[in-house]
Every structure is written in structure tokens, then in C-alpha cells.
N, C-alpha and C positions, 0 to 999 in steps of 0.2 A: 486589191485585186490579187487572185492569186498567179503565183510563178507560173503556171501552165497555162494561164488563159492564152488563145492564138490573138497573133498582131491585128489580123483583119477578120474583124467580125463581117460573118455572111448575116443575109435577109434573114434565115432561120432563127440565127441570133437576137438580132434585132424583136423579133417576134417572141422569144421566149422573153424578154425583159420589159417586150411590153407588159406581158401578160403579168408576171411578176409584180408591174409597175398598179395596172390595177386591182389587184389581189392584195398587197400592202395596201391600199389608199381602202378599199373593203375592209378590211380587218381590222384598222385604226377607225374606222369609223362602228364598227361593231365595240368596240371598246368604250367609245365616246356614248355610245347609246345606251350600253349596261351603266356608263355612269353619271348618266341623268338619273336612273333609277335607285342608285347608293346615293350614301353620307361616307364622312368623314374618312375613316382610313381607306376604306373599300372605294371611294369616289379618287380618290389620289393615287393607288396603284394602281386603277384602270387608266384613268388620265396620263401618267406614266407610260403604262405599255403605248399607249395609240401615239404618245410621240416620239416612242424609239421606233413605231411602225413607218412615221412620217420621216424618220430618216431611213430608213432604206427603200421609201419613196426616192424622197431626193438621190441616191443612188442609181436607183434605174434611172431617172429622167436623166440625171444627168449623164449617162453612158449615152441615151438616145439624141443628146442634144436639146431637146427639145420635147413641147407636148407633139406626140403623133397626133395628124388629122383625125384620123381612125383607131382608135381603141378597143380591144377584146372586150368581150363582156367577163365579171367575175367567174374565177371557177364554180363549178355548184355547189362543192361544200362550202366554201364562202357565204353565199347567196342565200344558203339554207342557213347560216351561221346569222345574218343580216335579217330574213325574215322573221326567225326566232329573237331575234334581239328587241325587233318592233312592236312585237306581240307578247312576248312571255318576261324577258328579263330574266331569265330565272336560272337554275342552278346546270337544266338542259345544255341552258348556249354554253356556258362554262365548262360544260366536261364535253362540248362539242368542240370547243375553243382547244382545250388541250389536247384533245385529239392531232387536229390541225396544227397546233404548236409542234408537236410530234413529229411529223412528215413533214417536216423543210426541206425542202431541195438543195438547201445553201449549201449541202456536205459537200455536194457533186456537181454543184455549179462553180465554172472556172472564172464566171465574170462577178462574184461574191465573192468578199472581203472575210478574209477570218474573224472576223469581228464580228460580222452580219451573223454565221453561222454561231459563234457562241450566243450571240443573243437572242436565237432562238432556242436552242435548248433553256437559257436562264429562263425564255419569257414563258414557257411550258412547264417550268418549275412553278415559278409565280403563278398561273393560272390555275396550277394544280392546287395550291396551298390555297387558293379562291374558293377553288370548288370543295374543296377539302371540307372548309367551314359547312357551307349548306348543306356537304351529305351529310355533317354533323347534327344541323338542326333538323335534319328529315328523319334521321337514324331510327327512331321510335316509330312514329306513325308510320311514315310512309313504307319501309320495313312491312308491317304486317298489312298494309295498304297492296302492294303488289305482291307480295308470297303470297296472301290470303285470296288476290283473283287467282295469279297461277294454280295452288292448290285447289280451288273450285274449279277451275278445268280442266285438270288431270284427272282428279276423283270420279266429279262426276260425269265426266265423255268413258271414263272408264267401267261407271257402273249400268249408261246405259247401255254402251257397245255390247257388253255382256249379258245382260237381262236382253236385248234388242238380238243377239244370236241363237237365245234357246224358244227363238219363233214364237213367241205367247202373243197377248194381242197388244195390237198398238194404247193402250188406256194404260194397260198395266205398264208399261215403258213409261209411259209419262208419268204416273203416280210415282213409281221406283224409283224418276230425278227428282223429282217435287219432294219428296220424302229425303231422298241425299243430299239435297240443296242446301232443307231445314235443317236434317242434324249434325251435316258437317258447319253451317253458318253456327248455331249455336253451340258445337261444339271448337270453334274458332275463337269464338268472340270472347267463350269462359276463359280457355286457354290461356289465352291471350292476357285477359286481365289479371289474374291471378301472376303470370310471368311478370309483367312490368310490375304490377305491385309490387308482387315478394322482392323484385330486385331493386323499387324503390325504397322499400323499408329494411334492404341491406344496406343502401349506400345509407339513410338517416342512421342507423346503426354506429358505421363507419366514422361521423362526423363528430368533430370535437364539442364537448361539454360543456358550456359557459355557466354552468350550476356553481363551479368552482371558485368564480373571478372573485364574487365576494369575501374571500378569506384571503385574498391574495396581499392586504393590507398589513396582516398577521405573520407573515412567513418570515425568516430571516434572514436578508442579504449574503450573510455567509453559507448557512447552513440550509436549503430548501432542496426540496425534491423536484422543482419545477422543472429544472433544465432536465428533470428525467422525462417528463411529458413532451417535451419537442423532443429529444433525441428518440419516442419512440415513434415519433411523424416523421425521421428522416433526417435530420439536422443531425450533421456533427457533434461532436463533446465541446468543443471551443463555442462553436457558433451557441448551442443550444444552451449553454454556462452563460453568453452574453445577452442572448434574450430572455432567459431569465430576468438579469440583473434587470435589465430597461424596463420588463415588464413589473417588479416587484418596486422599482424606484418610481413609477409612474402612476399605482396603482398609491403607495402610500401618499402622491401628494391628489392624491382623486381624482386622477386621469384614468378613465376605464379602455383597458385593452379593445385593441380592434378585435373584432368579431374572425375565428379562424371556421371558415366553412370554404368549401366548392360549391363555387355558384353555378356551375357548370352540370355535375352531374344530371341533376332532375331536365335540364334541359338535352343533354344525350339521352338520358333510359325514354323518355318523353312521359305522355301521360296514360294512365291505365285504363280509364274509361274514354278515352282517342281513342286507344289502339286496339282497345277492344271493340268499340264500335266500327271501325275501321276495318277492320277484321272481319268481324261482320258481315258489313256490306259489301266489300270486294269479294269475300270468299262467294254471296249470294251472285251480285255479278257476272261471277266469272262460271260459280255454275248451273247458272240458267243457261248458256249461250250451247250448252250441249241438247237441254233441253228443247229448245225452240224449233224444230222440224214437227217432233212431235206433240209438241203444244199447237202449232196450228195445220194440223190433221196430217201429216206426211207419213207413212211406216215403211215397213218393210228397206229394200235400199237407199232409195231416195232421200230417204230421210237420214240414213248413215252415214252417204254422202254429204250432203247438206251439214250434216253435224260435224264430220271429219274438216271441210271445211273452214265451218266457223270457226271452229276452237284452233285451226293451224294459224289462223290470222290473228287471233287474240294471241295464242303462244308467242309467235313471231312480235309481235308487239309488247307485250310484257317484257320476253328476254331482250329486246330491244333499248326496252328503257331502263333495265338493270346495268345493260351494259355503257348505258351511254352513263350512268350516274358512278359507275365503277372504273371509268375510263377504258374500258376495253371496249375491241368492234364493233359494233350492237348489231350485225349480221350476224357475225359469230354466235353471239350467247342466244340470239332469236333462232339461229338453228339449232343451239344446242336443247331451246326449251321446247322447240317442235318436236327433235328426235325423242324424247324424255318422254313427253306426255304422249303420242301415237303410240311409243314402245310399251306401256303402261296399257292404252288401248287396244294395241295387238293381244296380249299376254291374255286382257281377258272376253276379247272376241273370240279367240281360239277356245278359251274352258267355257263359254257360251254355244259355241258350236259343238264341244264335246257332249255337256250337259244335254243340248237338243237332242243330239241322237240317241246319247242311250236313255233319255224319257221317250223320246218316240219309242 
């Protein structure tokens, strides 16, 4: 406990540690539930956090004495941390988890242990390094998965806003998104593919050459060039002289060298016809939803509204889930992709309303 906690805790008190009391017992069981859903390493450091969270369970109860009759309900980011855990499993709760690891109270709580408070900054490192992993396996796809709606909703609420202010008839609007739709989607989707390819067939590029091994029989203990080939992967002159050796002593009694690759990369860059289809179809997605006033018969405001609308809700939700997988806000970056993509549609509702009057 710390030096400054007061002798006699008030009601107040009492109340704050409840609440504390079931917000830990929450959050240890949000752990336990992501790791029904793992194996092996990832099943063990969730199991871990939910029983450093069950100690500082037993901290509050034990300041309370006892179980209170009555208990708080969890807070709500909690609750939504719990709901998402029962449902998704997935990399969400994790960068919603360290969110919440984030904002512990324990800095500024005088009835928390210094200890309680370092363990939650560690336990928000460890979750980070969690999540850290699955934005890794997402990195490729899902990358062009939400740029590719965002982008279809900026573009095209942009291109109807503008064609929809130079007054023409409501068909032509709807054609002009229908047309924006198609050649920003397939001009996404190529993009897209040719991107992860060529940066697939730079890291193959990149990767060590086992064409070689076969002569490695041949070379001479003293005299080889090999330890030139790891020192230029990295390796020191000492290290890169000693693997050598083990490699050329291992290879003469016909033991084939382990394979030197990154098994890793192709699973970051992801795959090119994923991400291109992916691409795709979120860009399609994302700009139809501008579309849809005037696809079923609305013009003139109504329908601008209606549009303005939809797509502030899609934005807000997009920027929502960049943010939550990036560990920041996800209000934040939801506003920032509303003000972005409106700002984008002001710019060309105004050269719409220019264009109308001087054609009228």
C-alpha cells in the first residue's frame, strides 16, 4: 500500500475497490477466454496475465474484508472487452485489452501496491507484444481490406457529391458512381496485386541460395570463401569463420546444412491475389454506400443527405478499427476519417456548385 494512503478508509473508498474488485475478476476472465481459443505459447501468457489479475483480486477483497453482498457491475470497456472475447477472440479484444492495460488507475490510487501498478504497465507491454503478432498476420490482407473500403468512400461520395451539385439528372449521378465504383475497384485490385507481388518477388530475391550446398564438400577448411556469405547476412568475422567451419565439417561427412530462409516474410507481405481481391471488394463496398440514395430513386438533397450520412458511419467505423488494431483511440482516428473523407467531399461539392452555375 502506498505511504499516502489515509488511516480510515471512508464508504467512498470502500466503493472504489469494489469496483476495482470486479473489473480485475472481468479482465482475468477475459484472458482465460482468449485462451481457450490459443495453443501453446499464446495459451500460457494469457493464463499468466488472468492470474497476476487474480492477485490483485485478492488485494481488493482482501482490503474489503470480505465478499461484499452487493457488487458493481463491470465497467463498460470491460464488458465490451468480455462480449468481444465470447464472440470474436480475435486480435480486436487484444488491442482493446491494451488499451485498458493502458489506463490503470493504480498510478493514482493510494490503496494500490507499487507493485500492482508496475504490473500493469508490464501486463500492457505483454498484451501489446500479443497483439503485435496478429497485426502481423493481418498486415497484408487486411491492410488493403480497410484502405481499400475507406478509399471507396472517399472517392466515390466525392465524385458523387460533385457530379450531384452541377444539378444534372438523378440517373446520370447514379451511372457516374456505378462507373467510379467499377474503375476505382479494378483499378484497386491491379494495384494492389502487382504491389504485394513485386514485393514478394523482392524478398525471393533477398533469400539465400541453396544451389550452392552441393559443392560445399569441395571447399577447404582452411581456405574458403564461405564465412564471406554469412558475414554478408550479418554475422560477425569470428562468428561467420566458425560457421563456416561446422558447415564445411558437416557437409564433408554428408550432413546437409539446415535450410537459411525467413519463414516469416511471405507471411507479412501476405498474398497477392488475397490482397488483391480484397481490395477489390472492400474498395466495391465501401463505394457503393455513397451510391445507394440514388440507386433507390432519391435526388436532389435527400439523397446527399442520406449519402453524407451513410458514408460518415462507414468512416467512423473504418477509422474505428484502424485505430483499435493500431492501439490508438478508435474515436480519435474515426474522427479523423470522417473529417478527411467530408473534407474531400466539401472541396468537390463546392467545384460542383461552381461548374452548375457557370453551365447554367
Amino acid at each position: 500500500m502506498n505511504a499516502t494512503a489515509p488511516t480510515a478508509p471512508t464508504a467512498k473508498d470502500r466503493r472504489r475497490w469494489a469496483q476495482y474488485l470486479v473489473d480485475e475478476r472481468a479482465e482475468a476472465h477475459v484472458y482465460r477466454q482468449l485462451a481457450a481459443r490459443r495453443d501453446g505459447e499464446e495459451r500460457e501468457i494469457l493464463l499468466a496475465l488472468a492470474e497476476a489479475e487474480g492477485r490483485h483480486e485478492a488485494h481488493w477483497l482482501d482490503l474489503l474484508g470480505s465478499e461484499p453482498a452487493r457488487l458493481p457491475s463491470p465497467s463498460l470497456g470491460t464488458r465490451m472487452l468480455g462480449w468481444m472475447a465470447r464472440r470474436f477472440g480475435s486480435i480486436f479484444v487484444l488491442a482493446l485489452a491494451q488499451n485498458a492495460e493502458n489506463r490503470s488507475p493504480y498510478d493514482n490510487e493510494p490503496y494500490a501496491t507499487a507493485r500492482m501498478a508496475a504490473d500493469e504497465r508490464i501486463h500492457a507491454e505483454v498484451v501489446r507484444g500479443l497483439a503485435a503478432r496478429g497485426r502481423r498476420r493481418l498486415s497484408g490482407t487486411f491492410r488493403a481490406a480497410v484502405f481499400g473500403a475507406n478509399d471507396g468512400l472517399v472517392s466515390n461520395l466525392a465524385l458523387v457529391m460533385g457530379i450531384g451539385a452541377t444539378g444534372v439528372a438523378s440517373q446520370f449521378v447514379l451511372f457516374s458512381g456505378i462507373a467510379g465504383l467499377l474503375a476505382g475497384a479494378l483499378s484497386m485490385g491491379a494495384g494492389e496485386f502487382v504491389s504485394v507481388r513485386s514485393q514478394r518477388e523482392l524478398l525471393d530475391a533477398t533469400q539465400p541460395d541453396s544451389t550452392a550446398d552441393e559443392v560445399l564438400p569441395d571447399l577447404d577448411l582452411d581456405q574458403n570463401e564461405l564465412a564471406l556469405v554469412y558475414r554478408t547476412r550479418g554475422m560477425p568475422l569470428d562468428e561467420a569463420r566458425a560457421r563456416a567451419l561446422m558447415v564445411i565439417a558437416a557437409a564433408q561427412r554428408g550432413v546437409a546444412p539446415a535450410p537459411q530462409t525467413d519463414a516469416d516474410v511471405h507471411e507479412v507481405v501476405g498474398g497477392a491475389l488475397g490482397a488483391a481481391a480484397s481490395s477489390f471488394a472492400f474498395f466495391a463496398s465501401g463505394a457503393i454506400i455513397p451510391v445507394l440514395p440514388w440507386l433507390f430513386g432519391l435526388s436532389g438533397a435527400p439523397a446527399i443527405v442520406l449519402a453524407l450520412a451513410l458514408v460518415g458511419a462507414a468512416l467512423m467505423g473504418t477509422g474505428a478499427a484502424v485505430g483499435l488494431l493500431s492501439g490508438a483511440p478508435p474515436l480519435r482516428r474515426g474522427l479523423r476519417q470522417l473529417a478527411i473523407g467530408f473534407g474531400a467531399a466539401a472541396v468537390t461539392y463546392a467545384l460542383g456548385l461552381l461548374f452548375g452555375v457557370s453551365l447554367g
